[in-house]
N, C-alpha and C positions, 0 to 999 in steps of 0.2 A: 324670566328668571326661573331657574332649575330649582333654589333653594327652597326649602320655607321660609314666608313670607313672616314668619312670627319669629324668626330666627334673628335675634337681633341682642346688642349688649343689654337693655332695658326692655322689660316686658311693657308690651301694649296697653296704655290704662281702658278698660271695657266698664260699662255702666250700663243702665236700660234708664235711668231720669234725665240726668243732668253732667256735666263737664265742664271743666274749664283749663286751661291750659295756657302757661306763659313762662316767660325766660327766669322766672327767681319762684322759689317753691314759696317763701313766705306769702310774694302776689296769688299764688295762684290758689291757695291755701283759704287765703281771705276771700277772693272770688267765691269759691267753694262753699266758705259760711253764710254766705252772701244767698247763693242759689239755695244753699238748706234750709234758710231762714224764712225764704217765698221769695225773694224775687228772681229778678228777672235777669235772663241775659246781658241786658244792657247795663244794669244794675252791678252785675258781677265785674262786666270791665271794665267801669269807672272804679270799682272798690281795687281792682287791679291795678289801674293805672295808677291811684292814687298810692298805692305802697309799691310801687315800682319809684316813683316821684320819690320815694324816701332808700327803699334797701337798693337802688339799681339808677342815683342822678347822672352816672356818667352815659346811661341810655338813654333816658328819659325825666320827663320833670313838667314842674309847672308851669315853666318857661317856653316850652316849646311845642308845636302842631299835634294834629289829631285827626286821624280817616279812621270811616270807618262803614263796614256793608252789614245791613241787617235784611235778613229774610224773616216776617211775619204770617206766621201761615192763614193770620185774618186776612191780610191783604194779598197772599199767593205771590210777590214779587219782591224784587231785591231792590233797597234803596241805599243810597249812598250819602254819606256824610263828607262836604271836604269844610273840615275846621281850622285850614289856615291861613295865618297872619298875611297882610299885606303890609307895602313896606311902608315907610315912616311920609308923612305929609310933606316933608324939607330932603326927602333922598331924591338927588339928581346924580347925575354921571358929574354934570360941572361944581357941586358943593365937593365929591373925592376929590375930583382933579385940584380943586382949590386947597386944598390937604396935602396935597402931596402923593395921592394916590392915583398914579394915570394909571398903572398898569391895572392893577387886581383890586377890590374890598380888602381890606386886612380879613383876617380870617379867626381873629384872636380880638377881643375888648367888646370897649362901649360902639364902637363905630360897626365891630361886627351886628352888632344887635337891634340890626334896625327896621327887625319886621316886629308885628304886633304877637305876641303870645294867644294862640288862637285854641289852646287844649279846652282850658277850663269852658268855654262857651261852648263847644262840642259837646260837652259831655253833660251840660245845661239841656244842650238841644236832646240828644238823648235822652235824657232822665225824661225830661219835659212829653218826649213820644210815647215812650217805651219802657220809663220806668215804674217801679209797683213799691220799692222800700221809700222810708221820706230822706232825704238827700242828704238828710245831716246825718245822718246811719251808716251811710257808704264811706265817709270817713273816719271811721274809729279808728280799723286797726291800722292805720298811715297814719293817724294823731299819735296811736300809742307807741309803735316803734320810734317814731320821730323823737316823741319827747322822754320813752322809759328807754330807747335805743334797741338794738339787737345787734347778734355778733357776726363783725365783718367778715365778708369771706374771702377765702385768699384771690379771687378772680378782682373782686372789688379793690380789693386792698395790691391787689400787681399795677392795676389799671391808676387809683392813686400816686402809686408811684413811680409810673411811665409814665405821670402827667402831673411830675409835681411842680417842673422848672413853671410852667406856664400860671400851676394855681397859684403860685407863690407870689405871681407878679400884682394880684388885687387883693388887697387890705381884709374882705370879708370872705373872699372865698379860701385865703389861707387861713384863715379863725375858723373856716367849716372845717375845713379837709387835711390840714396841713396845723393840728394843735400838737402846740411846742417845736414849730420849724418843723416836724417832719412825718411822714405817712404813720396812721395808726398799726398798728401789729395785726394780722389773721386772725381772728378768732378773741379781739377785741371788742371789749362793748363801747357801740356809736352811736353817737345820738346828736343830735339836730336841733335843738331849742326854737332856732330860728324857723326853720323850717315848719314844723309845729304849731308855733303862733301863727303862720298864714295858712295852713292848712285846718285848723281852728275858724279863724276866719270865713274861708270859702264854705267851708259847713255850717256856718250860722248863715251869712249872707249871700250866699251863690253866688252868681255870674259878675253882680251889681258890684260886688266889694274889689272885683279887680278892674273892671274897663269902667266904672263909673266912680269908685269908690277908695276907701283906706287904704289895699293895698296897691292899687294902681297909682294912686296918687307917691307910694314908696317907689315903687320902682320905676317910672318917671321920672322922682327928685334923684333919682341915686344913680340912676342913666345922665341927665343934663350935667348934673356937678362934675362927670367926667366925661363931658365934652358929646355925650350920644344924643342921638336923633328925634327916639318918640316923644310923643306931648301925651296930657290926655285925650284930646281930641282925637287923635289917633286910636289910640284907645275906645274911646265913646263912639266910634265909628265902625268899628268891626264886627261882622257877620258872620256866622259861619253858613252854609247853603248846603240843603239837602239838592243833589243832583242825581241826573237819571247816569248810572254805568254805564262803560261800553262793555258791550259780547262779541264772541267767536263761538264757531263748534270746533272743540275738539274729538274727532271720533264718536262724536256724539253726543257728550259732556258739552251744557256751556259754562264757559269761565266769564266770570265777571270781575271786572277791575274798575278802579277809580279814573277818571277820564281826565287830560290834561286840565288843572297844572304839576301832575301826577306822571309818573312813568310808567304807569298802567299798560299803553298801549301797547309799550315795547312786550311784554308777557304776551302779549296776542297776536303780536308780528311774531316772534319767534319760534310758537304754537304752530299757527300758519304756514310756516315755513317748511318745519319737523314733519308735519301731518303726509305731506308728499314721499316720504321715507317709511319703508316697513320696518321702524325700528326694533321688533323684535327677530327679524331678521339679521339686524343690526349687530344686534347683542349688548345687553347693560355693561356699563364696566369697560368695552371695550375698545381701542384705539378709534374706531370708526365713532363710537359714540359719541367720546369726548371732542373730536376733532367735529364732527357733524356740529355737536352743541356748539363750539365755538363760532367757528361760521355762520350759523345763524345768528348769533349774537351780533357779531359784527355789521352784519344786513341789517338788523333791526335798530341798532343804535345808531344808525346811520340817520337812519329817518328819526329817531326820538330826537336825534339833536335837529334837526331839523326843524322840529316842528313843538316841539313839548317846551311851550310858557304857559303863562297866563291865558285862556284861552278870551277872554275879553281885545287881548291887543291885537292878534291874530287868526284869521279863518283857516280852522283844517279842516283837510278833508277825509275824515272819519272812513267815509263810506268807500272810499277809493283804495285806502292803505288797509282797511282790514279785510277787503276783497280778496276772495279765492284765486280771481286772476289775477290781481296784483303780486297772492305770493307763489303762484305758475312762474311769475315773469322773475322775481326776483330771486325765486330758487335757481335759475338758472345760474346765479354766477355762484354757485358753493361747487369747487374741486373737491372731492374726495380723497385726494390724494397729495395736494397740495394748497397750501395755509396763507390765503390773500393778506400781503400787507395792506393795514388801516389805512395806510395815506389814500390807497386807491380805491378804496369803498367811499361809492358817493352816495347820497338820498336818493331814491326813487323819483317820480315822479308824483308821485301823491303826494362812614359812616358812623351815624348813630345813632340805634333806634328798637326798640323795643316791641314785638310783635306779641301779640294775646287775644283770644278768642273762649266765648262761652255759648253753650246751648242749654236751654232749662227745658223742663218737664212739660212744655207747653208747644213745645218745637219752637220756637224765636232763637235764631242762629246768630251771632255776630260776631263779624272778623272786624278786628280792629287794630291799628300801630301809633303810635307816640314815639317825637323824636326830638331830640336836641340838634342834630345834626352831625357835628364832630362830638367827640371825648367829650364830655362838660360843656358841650354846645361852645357858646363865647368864652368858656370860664371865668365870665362877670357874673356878679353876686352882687345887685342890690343893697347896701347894708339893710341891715335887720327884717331881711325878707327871707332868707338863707333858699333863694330862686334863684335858680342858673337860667341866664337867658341862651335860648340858642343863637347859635350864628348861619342857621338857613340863610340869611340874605345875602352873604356872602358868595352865594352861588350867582347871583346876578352879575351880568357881562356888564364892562365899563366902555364898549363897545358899541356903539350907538346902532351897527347894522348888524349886530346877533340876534337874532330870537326873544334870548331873555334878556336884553339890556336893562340896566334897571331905567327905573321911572318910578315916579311919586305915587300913592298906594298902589302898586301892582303885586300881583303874587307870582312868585320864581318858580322855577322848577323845582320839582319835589321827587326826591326816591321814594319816601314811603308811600307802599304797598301793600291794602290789605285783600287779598283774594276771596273769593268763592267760588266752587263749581257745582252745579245743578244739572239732574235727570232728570227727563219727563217734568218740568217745572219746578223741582223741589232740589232744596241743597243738600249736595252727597259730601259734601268737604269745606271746611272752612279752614284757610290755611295763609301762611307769610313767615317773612322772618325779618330779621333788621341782615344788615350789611349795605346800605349804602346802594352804589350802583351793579352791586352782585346783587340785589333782592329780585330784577327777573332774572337772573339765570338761578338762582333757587329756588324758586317757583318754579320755571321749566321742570328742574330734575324731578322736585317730589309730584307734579305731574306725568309726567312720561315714567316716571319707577311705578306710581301708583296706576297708571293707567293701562300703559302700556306692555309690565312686567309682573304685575300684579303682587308688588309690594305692601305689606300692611305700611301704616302711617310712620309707626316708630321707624323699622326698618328702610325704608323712603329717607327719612329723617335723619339715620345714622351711617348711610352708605355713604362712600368715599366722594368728596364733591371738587369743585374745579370754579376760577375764577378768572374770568378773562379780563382787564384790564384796571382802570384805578378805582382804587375804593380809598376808605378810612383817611382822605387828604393824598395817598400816595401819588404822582404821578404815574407812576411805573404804565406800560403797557404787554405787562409778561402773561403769559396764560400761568394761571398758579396753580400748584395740584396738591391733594393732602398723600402724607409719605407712605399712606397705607396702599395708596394705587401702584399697580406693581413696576417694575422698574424696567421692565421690556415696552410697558405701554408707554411708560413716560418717554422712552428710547424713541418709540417709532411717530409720536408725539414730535419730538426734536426734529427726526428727518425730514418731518412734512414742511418743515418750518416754522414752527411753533417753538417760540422764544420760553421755552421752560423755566419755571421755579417751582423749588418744591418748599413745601411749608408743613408745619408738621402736622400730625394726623390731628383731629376734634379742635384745629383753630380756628379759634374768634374772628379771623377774619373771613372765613366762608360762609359767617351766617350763625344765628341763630333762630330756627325754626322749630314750630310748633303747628298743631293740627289737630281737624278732630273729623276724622270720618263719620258719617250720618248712612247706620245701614237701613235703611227705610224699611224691607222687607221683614227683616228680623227683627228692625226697634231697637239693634245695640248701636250705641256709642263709641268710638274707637276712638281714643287719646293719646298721642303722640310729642315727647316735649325733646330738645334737642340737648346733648350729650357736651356741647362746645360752649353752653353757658350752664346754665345754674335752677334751668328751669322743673317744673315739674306736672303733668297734667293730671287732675284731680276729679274721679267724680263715681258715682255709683247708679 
């Protein structure tokens, strides 16, 4: 890239202590007091997540999953958290089919919600590692927006009311979202009662008050009354597991992701694939690049579907698909000049969701994401829990010979993705965004911008981005481009055969991403939050 790298609509946030950075300024604000106050990184994205759970439920909440990568610089390596739910003790393929559901999960209700709420014991497990405040601390400012409220913002309040026909359909979640029959106004003050009292709760009683206790006992009774899946048992049964990441080199950078039941790998087949290409010969921005990114996507999510469930039901082979010669073999089928239809990409032979990240003054880095899944996850609402469950389980195939079929506690395939990359052992970026099945192709960009092009983070961040196939529920299979890419690219984009849509410039649906550079040498911090949501990164 020709330009400056600091050239960008938002200036870069720079610090030499501490950082944090996520999609809503109120989170990332509290993260912030969090780190000022002495703790810890891990400390700060729970204080994150939990007021994301109140000013941002249509991302994220207490209802739904939790990853997350920490590097310690006692321990010198990167460890992985995957904190989500498995599905319900009584989910078969034959209990839908007896419903009335051969084809698909509903993707909407009680019946969507039939994996176990996996965040809060995540963020147990965490505390419990790596944290330094006491845990009823980390909740204040989630307790206080919830119950004194804050004013909505227009992204929240458009989002309410693109989703109001569905909130409307359950008794407690239109009492949340939907008081007086219809969406609050922008710049309304909202607030949460319910939400409150169980966020109350988990700060007096951690982990214990949801999967053994008061609240779980709520949202079990309020799940069965309308006809859904989990028990306690269910509940009293879930673990969340620190596991080892998988790595790649890129150029020399390794990247670290969460390893299946995670779409982690896909980030590191598509890495692998790029790496074979001189993309700054390339050119950022230009027809070849976008058309390259896509094709590789396509090869790589060939094999994700392939292969990416629960890795309990399933043996992959790790070492074969993130082989250099496997992506020799597989670069082989990207035309440069012409745009393979999906039907004809096989496997090899080997959204909704909230992305935030903190570093504190001790170096302990953590990427971490939280997800509902869709808009409002299930858009069920426990009564007087004001907890949206997600509907991740809905992703499970009714299919007995897919991959992910469901089955009684297994865990489904997961978009979210929290990244890291590391030099010479040490992490140089900690980075993600939400979007669903776009969260590895935006991670590719702001690696290859950042790596390859020598973008700062913001700039990485706010460059014109592109999305190849479904995300947010859509079907669709259109390559999507934001309208600020120029119109000769998109042109020559169409001749290759590329089923173009254009969508408008800083949309929600390409992602919202955030970052934080770690310049080792110098000891600055470089913060990066993304222009398409609400976020903001914070630190000094």
């Amino acid at each position: 890239m020709k330009t400056d790298p600091y050239l960008c609509g938002r200036p870069v946030t720079m610090g030499t202590r501490h950082m944090a950075a996520s999609s809503h300024y109120l989170a990332s604000l509290a993260g912030y007091d969090v780190l000022e106050a002495g703790g810890s990184a891990a400390d700060a994205v729970i204080a994150i997540n939990a007021v994301l759970a109140v000013v941002y439920p249509h991302m994220s909440g207490l209802g739904g999953d939790f990853f997350c990568q920490v590097w310690d610089p006692r321990e010198g390596q990167v460890r992985a958290l995957n904190a989500s739910g498995r599905s319900a003790a009584r989910a078969s393929i034959e209990l839908y089919r007896s419903r009335g559901h051969a084809g698909i999960i509903p993707v909407r209700g009680p019946l969507a919600a039939l994996t176990v709420p996996g965040a809060i014991d995540g963020w147990w497990e965490l505390h419990q590692r790596y944290g330094r405040l006491d845990w009823e601390r980390l909740f204040q400012p989630a307790i206080r927006y919830a119950g004194e409220g804050f004013p909505l913002t227009p992204k929240f309040q458009a989002s309410i009311a693109a989703n109001s026909e569905v909130l409307s359909q359950y008794e407690a979640t239109a009492a949340a979202y939907l008081p007086g029959g219809r969406p609050p106004k922008a710049g309304a003050i909202f607030r949460q009662p319910d939400l409150g009292r169980s966020l109350r709760l988990i700060a007096a009683g951690g982990r214990e008050v949801v999967y053994r206790g008061e609240l779980g006992e709520a949202i079990v009774r309020g799940l069965q009354q309308a006809g859904g899946l989990l028990t306690m048992d269910d509940l009293a049964s879930h673990t969340s597991e620190w596991v080892d990441p998988l790595r790649s080199d890129y150029r020399g950078y390794e990247i670290s992701e969460l390893p299946p039941n995670t779409q982690g790998i896909a980030v590191l087949l598509i890495l692998n694939l790029l790496e074979g290409f001189d993309l700054q010969a390339v050119g950022e921005g230009t027809a070849d690049y976008y058309h390259l990114m896509t094709e590789a996507v396509k090869l790589a999510y060939a094999d994700r579907d392939r292969w990416v469930t629960d890795p309990t039901c399933i043996e992959i082979p790790y070492e074969r698909l993130l082989s250099k010669e496997y992506a020799r073999q597989r670069r082989a089928g990207i035309d440069m000049q012409r745009a393979a239809p999906e039907s004809q990409i096989a496997p090899g032979d080997g959204g909704d969701t909230a992305y935030f990240c903190a570093v504190d003054s001790d170096g302990l880095a953590v990427s971490a994401i939280q997800s509902l899944f869709w808009g409002f996850g299930s858009a069920f609402m426990p009564p007087g829990t004001g907890l949206l469950l997600q509907n991740r389980g809905s992703y499970f195939s009714l299919d007995e010979n897919h991959p992910n079929a469901l089955a009684p506690r297994k865990r489904t395939f997961h978009t979210i993705i929290p990244a890291m990359a590391l030099k010479d052992s040490r992490p140089v970026l900690v980075f993600g965004s939400m979007g669903g099945e776009g969260q590895p192709q935006t991670q590719t960009a702001l690696v290859t911008r950042i790596i390859d092009f020598g973008c700062s983070v913001q700039q990485a961040i706010e460059l014109p981005r592109i999305l190849y196939g479904r995300t947010w529920g859509q079907p669709t299979q259109t390559l999507k481009l934001e309208s600020n890419i120029p119109g000769e690219t998109a042109a020559e984009l169409s001749r290759r055969g590329h089923d173009v849509e254009i969508y408008p410039q800083w949309s929600p649906s390409m992602g919202h991403a955030q970052a934080i550079w770690i310049d080792q040498r110098e000891g600055v911090l470089h913060g990066g939050a993304d222009p398409r949501g609400e976020g903001l990164a914070v630190g000094r």
